[in-house]
C-alpha positions, 0 to 999 in steps of 0.5 A: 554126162547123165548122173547113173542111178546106183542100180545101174552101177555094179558090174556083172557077176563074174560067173553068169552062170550063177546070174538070177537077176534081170538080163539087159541086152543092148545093141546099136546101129551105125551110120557109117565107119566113124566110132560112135555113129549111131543112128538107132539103140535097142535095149530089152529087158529079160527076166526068166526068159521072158522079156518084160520090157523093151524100146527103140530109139532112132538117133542123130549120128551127127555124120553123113550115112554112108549108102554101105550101112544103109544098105544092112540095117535099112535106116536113112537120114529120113528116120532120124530126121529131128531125132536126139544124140545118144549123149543127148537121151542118154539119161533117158535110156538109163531111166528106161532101164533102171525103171525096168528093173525096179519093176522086177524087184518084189515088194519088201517086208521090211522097207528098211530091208535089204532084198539082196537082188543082183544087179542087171547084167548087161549083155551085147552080141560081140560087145566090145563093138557095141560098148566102143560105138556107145562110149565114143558116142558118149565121150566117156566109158560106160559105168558097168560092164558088158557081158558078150554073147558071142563068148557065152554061145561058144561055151554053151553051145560049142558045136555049133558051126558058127556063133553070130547072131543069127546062127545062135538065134536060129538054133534056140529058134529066137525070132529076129529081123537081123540089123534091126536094133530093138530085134537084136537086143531081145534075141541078145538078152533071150540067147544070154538067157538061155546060155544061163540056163546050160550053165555058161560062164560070162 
């Protein structure tokens, strides 16, 4: 298991309201019903509502697809032809983000200063499903939390009839092509982030 930088650690704030540091969204694809089959990962990086850093990655599900998931997302065996594991790149991943997130972080005055920034918060469209398909994947929990955005959207935006991710993201006018994981994870971030912003709690 990939040694996670001490960034990358803390858990989220109990109110995301109060939230001002960077948003990470993350979203997966599976290729079949199994727990922890993921065949793509999508993380971007939102910082004042605006994404300044993001990236896809194709992965081997190590299971046969099953034509009902190729079906929604579009991705065949083609695609992850000589692609890693997630558990194989993970230390990849947590690279990519925790050096997103040093690129927000002003310079100190004081090298010896503490600049107090908050920790990501990391945030997933129904995220209970996104953090059981990566820790299965893994084989081990994941070191932080997962803020949900369904929840947040249902506090933020409460009339609204439905609160999937296509509904939210039309309604905030958030582009998406749906079932792509790297579109997923910036409407994600951008929906959290604008929830923030009307004050919603995580």
């Amino acid at each position: 298991m990939a040694r996670v930088p001490r960034l990358l650690r803390a858990g989220i704030p109990r109110i995301a309201a109060s939230h001002a540091g960077p948003i990470v969204g993350i979203d997966v694809e599976t290729a079949a019903p199994s727990h922890g089959a993921i065949c793509a990962l999508g993380v971007a990086m939102v910082v004042r509502g605006e994404v300044i850093r993001e990236r896809h990655w194709y992965l081997n599900p190590q299971v046969r697809f099953d034509p009902r998931f190729i079906a929604i997302h579009g991705i065949t065996p083609d695609h992850v032809a000589g692609a890693p594991t997630l558990a194989s790149t993970w230390a990849s991943v947590l690279a990519f983000i925790k050096i997103a997130v040093d690129e927000t972080r002003p310079p100190k005055l004081f090298p010896d200063a503490d600049t107090g920034d908050p920790s990501p918060l990391f945030v997933a469209h129904n995220a209970s499903f996104d953090r059981l398909q990566i820790e299965r994947a893994l084989g081990t929990p994941l070191p932080f939390r997962v803020a949900c955005t369904v929840a947040m959207s249902r506090r933020a935006f409460p009339r609204l009839a439905r609160h999937n991710l296509a509904t939210v993201a039309a309604h905030l006018s958030i582009p998406l092509k749906h079932h792509d994981a790297l579109s997923d994870a910036r409407a994600c971030a951008l929906i959290a982030a604008r929830c923030i912003e009307v004050g919603s709690g995580a």
